[in-house]
C-alpha positions, 0 to 999 in steps of 0.5 A: 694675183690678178686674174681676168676673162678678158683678153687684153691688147698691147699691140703697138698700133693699139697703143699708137692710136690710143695715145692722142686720146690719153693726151688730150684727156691729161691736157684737159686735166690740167686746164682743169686742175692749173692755176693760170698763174702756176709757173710750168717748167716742162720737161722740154722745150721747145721755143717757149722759155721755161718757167711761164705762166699756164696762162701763157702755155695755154695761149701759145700750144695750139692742143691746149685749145681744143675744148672738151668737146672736140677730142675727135678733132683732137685726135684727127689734128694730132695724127694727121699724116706728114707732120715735120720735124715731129720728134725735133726737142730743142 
């Protein structure tokens, strides 16, 4: 049984904000975890043919080049308003 003082927070705008940074950190995992040369076949797809290597995913998403340091950007860039076609999955 787990038991705690400490309120916890499951609004959904908490979790809406919270998720460009669990993003950026699991992206930044992988860049550094992922061998350039490991084959990537996503669980989607967009326009990119599936089965190219990391290298290739890191030169041509746009969120894997943001370093580190820039999470903040990161996140202002991920969340910025009148994205188009957002939740289009090809």
């Amino acid at each position: 049984m787990l038991t705690t003082n400490r309120q916890l927070d499951f609004s959904p705008l908490r979790q809406a904000l919270a998720a460009p940074g669990l993003l950026f950190d699991s992206l930044n995992k992988l860049k550094e975890n992922i061998a350039p040369d490991t084959l990537i076949f996503p669980g989607h797809r967009y326009t990119h043919a599936i089965g190219e290597p990391f290298s290739y995913v890191m030169a041509h998403n746009i969120y894997m080049h943001f370093t580190r340091e820039q999470r903040k950007l990161f996140i202002s860039y991920r969340m910025r308003a009148a994205q188009k076609n957002l939740f289009s999955f090809r």
